[in-house]
VOGU-3710 file (C-alpha; in Angstrom, 3 decimals, decimal comma):
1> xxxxxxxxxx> 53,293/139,807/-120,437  54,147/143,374/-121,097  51,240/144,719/-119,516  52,034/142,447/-115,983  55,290/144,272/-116,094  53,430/147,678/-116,506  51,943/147,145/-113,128  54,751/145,249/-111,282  55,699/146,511/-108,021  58,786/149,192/-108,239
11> xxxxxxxxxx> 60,402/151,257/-105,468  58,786/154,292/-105,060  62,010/156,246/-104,244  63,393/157,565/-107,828  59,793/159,165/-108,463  59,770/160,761/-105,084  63,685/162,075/-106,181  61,707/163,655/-109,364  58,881/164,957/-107,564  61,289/167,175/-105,363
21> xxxxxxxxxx> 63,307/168,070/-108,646  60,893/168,592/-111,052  59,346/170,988/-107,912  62,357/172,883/-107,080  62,773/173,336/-111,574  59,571/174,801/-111,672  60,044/177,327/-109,156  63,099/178,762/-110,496  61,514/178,600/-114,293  58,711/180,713/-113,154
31> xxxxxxxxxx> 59,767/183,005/-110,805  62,911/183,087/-113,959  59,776/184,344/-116,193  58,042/186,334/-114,038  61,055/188,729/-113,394  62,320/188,439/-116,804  59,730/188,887/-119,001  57,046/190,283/-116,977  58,432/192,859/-114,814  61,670/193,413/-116,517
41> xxxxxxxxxx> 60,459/192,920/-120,159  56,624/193,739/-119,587  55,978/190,928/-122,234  52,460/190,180/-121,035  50,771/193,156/-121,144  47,511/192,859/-122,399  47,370/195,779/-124,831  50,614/194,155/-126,759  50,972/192,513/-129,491  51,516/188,594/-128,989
51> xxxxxxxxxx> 52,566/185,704/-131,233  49,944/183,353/-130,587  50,138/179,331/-131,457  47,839/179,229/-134,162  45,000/177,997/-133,092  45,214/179,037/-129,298  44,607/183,196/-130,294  41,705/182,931/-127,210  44,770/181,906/-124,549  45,284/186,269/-123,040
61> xxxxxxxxxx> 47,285/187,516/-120,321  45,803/188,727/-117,309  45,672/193,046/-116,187  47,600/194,100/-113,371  47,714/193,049/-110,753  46,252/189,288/-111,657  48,857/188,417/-113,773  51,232/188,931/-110,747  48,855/187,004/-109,160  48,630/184,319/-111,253
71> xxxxxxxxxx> 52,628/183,864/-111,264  52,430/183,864/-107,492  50,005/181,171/-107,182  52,186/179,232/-109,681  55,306/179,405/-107,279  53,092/178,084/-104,517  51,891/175,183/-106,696  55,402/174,216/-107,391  56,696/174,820/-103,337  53,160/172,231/-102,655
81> xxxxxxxxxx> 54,691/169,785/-105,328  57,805/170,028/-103,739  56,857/169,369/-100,229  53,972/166,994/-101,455  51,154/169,205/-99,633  47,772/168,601/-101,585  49,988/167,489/-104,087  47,629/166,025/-106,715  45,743/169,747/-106,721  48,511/172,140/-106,786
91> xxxxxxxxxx> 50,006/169,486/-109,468  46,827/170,181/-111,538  46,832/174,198/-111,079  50,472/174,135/-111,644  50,161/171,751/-115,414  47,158/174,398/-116,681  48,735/177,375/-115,231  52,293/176,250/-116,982  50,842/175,316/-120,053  48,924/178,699/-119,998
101> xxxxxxxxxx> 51,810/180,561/-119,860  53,746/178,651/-122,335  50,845/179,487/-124,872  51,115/183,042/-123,950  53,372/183,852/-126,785  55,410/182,139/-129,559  58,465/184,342/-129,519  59,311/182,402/-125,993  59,433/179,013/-127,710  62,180/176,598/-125,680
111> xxxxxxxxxx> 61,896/172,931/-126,068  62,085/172,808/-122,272  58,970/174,337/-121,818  57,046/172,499/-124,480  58,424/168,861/-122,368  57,934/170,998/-118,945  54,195/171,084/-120,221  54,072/167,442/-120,547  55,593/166,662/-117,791  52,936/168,971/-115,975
121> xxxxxxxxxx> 50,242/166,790/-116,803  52,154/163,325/-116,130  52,975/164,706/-112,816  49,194/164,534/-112,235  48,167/160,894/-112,530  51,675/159,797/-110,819  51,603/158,907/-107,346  54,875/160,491/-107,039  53,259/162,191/-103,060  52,666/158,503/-101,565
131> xxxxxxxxxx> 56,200/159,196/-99,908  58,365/162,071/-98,339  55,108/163,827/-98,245  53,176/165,857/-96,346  50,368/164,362/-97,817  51,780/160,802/-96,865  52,485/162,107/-93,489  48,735/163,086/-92,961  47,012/159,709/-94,162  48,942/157,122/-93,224
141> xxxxxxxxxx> 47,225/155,166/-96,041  48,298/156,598/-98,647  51,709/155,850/-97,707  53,735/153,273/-99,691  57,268/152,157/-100,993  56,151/151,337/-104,179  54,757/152,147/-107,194  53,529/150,408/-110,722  56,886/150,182/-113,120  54,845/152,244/-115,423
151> xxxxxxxxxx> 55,092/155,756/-113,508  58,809/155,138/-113,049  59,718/154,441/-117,073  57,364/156,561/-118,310  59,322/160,139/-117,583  63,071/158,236/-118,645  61,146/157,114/-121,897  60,581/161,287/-122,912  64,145/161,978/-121,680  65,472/158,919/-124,503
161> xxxxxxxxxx> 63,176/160,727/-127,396  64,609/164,025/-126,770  68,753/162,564/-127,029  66,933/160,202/-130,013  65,081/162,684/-132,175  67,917/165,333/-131,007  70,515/163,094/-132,450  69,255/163,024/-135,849  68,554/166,125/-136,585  72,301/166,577/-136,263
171> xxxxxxxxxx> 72,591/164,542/-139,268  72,258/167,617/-141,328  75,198/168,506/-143,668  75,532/171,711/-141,724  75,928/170,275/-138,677  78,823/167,895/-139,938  80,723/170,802/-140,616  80,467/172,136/-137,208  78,125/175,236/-138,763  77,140/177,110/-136,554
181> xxxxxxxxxx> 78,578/175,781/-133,652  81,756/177,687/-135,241  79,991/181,229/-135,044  78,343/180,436/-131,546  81,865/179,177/-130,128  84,013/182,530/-131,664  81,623/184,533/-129,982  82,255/182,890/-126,474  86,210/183,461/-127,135  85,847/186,363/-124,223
191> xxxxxxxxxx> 85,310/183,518/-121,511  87,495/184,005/-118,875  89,925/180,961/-119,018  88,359/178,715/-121,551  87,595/181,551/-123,991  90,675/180,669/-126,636  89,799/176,728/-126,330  86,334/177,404/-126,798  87,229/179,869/-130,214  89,649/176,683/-131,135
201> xxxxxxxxxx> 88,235/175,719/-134,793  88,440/171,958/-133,488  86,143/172,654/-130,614  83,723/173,341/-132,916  83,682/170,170/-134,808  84,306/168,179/-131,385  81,556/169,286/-129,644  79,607/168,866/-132,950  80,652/165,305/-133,587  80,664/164,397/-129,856
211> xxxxxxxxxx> 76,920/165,844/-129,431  75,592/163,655/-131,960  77,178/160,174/-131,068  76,013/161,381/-127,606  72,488/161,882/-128,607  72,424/158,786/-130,711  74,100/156,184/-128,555  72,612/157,765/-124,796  68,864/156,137/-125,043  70,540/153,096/-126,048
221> xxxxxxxxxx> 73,462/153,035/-123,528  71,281/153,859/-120,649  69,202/151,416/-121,000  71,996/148,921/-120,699  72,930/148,437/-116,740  76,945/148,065/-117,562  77,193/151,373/-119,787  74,439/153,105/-117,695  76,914/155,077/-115,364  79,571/155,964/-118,028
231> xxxxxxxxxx> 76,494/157,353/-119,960  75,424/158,978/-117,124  78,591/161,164/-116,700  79,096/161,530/-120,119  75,411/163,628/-119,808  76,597/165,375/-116,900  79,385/166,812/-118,813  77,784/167,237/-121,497  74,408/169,629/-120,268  77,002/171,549/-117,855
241> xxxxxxxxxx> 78,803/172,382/-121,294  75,583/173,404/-122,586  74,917/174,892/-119,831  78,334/177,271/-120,082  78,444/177,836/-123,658  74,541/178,327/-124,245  72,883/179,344/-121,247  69,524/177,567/-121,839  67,728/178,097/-118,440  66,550/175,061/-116,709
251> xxxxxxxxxx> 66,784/172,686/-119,525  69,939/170,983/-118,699  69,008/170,989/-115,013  66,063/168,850/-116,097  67,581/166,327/-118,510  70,169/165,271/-116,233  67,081/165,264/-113,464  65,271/162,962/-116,163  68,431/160,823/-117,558  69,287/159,489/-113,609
261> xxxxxxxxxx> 66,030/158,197/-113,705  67,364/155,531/-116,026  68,874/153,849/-112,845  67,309/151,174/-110,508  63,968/152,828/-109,004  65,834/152,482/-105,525  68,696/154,427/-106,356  67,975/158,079/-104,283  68,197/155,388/-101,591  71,457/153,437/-102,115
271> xxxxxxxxxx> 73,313/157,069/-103,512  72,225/158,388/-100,091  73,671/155,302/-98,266  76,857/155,832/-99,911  77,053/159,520/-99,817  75,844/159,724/-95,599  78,156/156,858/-94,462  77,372/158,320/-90,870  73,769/157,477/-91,321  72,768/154,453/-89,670
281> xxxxxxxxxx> 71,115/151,547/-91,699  68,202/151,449/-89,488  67,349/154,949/-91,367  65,919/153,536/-93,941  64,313/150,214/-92,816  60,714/151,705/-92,972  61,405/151,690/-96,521  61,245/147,960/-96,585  58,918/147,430/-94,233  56,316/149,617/-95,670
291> xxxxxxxxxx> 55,729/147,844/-99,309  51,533/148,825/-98,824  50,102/147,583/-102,357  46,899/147,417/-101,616  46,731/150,603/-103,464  47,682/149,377/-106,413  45,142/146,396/-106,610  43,784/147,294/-109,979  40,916/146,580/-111,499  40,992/144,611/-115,609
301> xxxxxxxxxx> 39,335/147,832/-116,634  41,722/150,334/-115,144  44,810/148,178/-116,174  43,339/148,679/-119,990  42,639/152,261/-119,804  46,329/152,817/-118,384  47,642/150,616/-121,589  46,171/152,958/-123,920  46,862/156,231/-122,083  50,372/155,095/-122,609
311> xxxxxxxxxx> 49,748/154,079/-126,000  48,439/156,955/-126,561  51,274/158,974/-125,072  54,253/156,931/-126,397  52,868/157,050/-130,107  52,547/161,018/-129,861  56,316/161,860/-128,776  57,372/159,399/-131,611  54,991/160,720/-134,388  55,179/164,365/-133,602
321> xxxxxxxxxx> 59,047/165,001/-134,387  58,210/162,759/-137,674  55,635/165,199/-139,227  58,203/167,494/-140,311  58,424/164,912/-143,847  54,934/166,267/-144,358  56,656/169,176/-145,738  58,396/169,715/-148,677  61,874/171,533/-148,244  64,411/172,116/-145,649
331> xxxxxxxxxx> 62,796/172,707/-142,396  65,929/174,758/-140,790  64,631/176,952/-143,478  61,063/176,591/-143,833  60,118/176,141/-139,992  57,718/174,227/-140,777  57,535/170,978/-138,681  60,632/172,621/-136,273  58,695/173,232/-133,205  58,432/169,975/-130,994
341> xxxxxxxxxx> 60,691/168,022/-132,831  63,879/168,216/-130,702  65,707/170,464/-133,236  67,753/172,060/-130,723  70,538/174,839/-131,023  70,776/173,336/-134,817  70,922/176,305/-137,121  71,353/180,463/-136,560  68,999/182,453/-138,527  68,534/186,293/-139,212
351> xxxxxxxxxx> 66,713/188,638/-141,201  65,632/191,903/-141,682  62,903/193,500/-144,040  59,666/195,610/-143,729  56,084/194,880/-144,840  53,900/196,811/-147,510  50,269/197,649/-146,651  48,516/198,689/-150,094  45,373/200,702/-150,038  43,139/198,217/-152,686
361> xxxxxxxxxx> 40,502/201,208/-153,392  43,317/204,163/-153,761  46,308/202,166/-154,407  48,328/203,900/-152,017  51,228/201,714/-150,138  52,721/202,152/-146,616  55,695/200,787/-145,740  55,829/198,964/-141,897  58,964/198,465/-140,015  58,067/195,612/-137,232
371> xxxxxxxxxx> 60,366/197,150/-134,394  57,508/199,690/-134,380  54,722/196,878/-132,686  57,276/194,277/-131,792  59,240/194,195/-128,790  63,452/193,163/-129,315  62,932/189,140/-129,246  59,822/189,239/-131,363  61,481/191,361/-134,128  64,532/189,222/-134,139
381> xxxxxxxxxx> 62,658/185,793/-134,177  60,056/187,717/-136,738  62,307/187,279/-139,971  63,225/183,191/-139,189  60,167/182,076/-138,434  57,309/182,085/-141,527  54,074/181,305/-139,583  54,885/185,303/-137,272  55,347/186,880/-140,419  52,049/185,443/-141,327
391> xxxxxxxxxx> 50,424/186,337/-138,192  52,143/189,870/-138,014  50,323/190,104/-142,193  47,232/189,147/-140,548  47,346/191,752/-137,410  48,304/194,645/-139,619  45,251/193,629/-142,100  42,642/193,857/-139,456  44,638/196,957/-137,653  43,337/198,452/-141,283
401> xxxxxxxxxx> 40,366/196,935/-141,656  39,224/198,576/-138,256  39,618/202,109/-139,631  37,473/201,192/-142,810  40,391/200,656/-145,286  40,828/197,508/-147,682  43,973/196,355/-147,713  46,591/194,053/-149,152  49,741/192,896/-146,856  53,185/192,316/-148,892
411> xxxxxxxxxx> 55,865/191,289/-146,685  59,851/191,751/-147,888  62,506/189,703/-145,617  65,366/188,578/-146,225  66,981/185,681/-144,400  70,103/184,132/-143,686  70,726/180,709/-142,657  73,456/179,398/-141,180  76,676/180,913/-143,040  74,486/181,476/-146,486
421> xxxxxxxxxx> 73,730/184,545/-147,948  70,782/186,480/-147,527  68,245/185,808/-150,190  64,220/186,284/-150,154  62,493/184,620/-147,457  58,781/185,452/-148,327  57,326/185,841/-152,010  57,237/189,263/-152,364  53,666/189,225/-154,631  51,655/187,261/-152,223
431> xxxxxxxxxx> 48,657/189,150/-150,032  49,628/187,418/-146,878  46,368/188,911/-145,603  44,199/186,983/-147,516  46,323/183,765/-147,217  45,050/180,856/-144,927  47,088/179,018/-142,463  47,327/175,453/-143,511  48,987/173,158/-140,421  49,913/170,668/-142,698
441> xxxxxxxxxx> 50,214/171,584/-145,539  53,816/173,327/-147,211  53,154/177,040/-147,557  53,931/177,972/-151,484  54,942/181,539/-150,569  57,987/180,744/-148,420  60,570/180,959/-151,070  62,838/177,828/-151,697  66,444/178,427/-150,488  69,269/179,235/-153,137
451> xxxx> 71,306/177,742/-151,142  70,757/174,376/-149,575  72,189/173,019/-146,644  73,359/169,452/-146,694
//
């Protein structure tokens, strides 16, 4: 039963509404980057020193002028998705090329990216150019209203983990007393207008109680057709107050993009109906008219393979955010199990320190300030984040090690969390050059917090 309504014949309209979104998104994320943190920032430069995900060290940027290049071609790739031209290649250059950049380095982490990377790669295998396309437009056979009901829920199923997973990671004692929404909010008190509200103590503890009964109740609520549009505006407001307060790039662009999608598959269609009353019914017959399935014919074989490709997807967005409980310890302090999990704007951390480089044949010590090799962002996001100072241990080791020297890498931080004190962040007596990365596996020289969040 479930897999007839996998393949059952949907309107084709809300996935076109996506492709042209998700298009449009892209362009202004990369062409955001490329300014930003290329030209402005000169963050890809080969000779610098990047934060790698563990595990992807071989991903490099490109030399001058490729790398311009390469960002060029990407804005192309999202302009073809947009207009549907050779959609299903520049959708495929556009995934790697995204995903390539994301990898680039750690200290650029947003959960947007890491479900703009997913995304990517759905975009793919969904037939989201068999309408308003050039493509379309050029083979008349490709051209159909519809499409199998699995390419329309799939992308509203990753917007409901994101509000799920988001949700309850609010349930943090922290969070419940509006820390550090309070700290975030005071320093917005300049706004123009809003400032003093926003500064309001009970703002804080509004827009932290409101955000996670949002979260909670909006996969839930959408799914329901007679709460679907009061849920709907209630996520409007609530990513263009994100949007305001945080200024978080594309991402609330995106979810509302993703969270209209919970609607009937036809509903670009009717909204456009009601919006153009001048437009004359006869606009959109051909919509009706042209329900071509023979596309979607499939084959016993292909109907299983699709199954578990969404099996497969489906159980990773649900088991990823879980493997956090792997790990003993807070992870708004440890880090460990934060990325991917939908942990968003949850906790403010900062830190300072240096590391220690000790000369094992002489005994001789050095001391390294960071800022030195690091660039603004990576220093600050250096002293929250356990697995850089690890990898910034590792790079000074071999930085050593290529001038002949044996060395030992100490590394002294202090951290803050939230509105706790500063305490150690990183055993002070532990070679972090010699150390191993273990990916699941708690790390015994991140010192346990003296003070615990709730």
């Amino acid at each position: 039963m479930m897999m007839t309504q996998l393949f059952q014949p949907l309107s084709i309209a809300s996935l076109v509404f996506f492709r042209i979104a998700f298009g449009i998104l892209a362009f202004a994320d990369v062409l955001g980057t490329w300014l930003y943190y290329h030209v402005q920032e000169r963050a890809y430069q080969p000779e610098n020193f990047r934060f790698s995900y563990i595990g992807f060290e071989w991903v490099q940027p490109l030399p001058e002028p490729w790398m311009s290049a390469f960002f060029i071609i990407l804005l192309l790739n999202a302009i073809g998705i947009i207009i549907g031209w050779r959609y299903v290649l520049n959708a495929l250059f556009f995934a790697v090329g995204f995903t390539w950049l994301f990898l680039l380095e750690k200290a650029h982490y947003l959960n947007h990216g890491y479900l703009f990377c997913w995304i990517s790669f759905l975009m793919i295998v969904l037939p989201a150019h068999r309408c308003w396309s050039f493509d379309a437009h050029r083979n008349p056979d490709l051209r159909s209203a519809v499409t199998p009901a699995w390419c329309i829920w799939i992308l509203p199923f990753l917007m409901a983990v994101v509000y799920f997973y988001g949700g309850l990671a609010k349930l943090n004692g922290d969070w419940l007393r509006a820390v550090p929404l309070k700290a975030w909010l005071q320093q917005k008190s300049s706004f123009p207008l809003i400032g003093p509200a926003l500064a309001w103590p009970g703002t804080a503890y509004f827009m932290a109680y409101g955000g996670l009964l949002f979260d909670l109740m909006a996969p839930f609520g959408l799914f329901f057709r007679k709460t679907r549009l009061f849920v709907f505006i209630l996520a409007i407001g609530f990513h263009l107050l994100n949007t305001l307060v945080f200024q978080i790039g594309i991402f609330p662009a995106l979810s509302i993009c993703l969270t209209a999608l919970f609607f009937s598959p036809d509903f670009p269609f009717v909204w456009a109906r009601k919006l153009l009353a001048r437009v004359q019914e006869s606009s959109f017959s051909w919509i009706a008219e042209n329900r071509n399935m023979e596309y979607w014919q499939f084959e016993p074989g292909y109907r299983k393979s699709i199954s578990g490709f969404l099996v497969l997807v489906v159980s990773v967005h649900l088991l990823i955010p879980l493997r956090q409980h792997l790990f003993k310890g807070n992870v708004a302090w440890t880090e460990e199990g934060h990325r991917y999990s939908w942990r968003m704007m949850l906790r403010s951390k900062q830190g300072y320190g240096h590391f220690t480089v000790k000369n094992l044949d002489t005994g001789e010590e050095e001391t390294i300030r960071p800022s030195r090799y690091l660039s603004k962002r990576q220093n600050r996001k250096l002293y929250a984040h356990p697995d850089m100072i690890w990898q910034f241990a590792r790079y000074l080791r071999q930085l050593y090690q290529q001038k002949g020297k044996r060395v030992a890498v100490y590394a002294h931080i202090q951290t803050r969390l939230n509105d706790n004190p500063y305490q150690s962040f990183i055993d002070p007596d532990v070679d972090l050059g010699s150390v191993e990365w273990t990916h699941f596996k708690s790390a015994l020289w991140i010192m346990p917090p003296e003070h615990r969040p709730g």
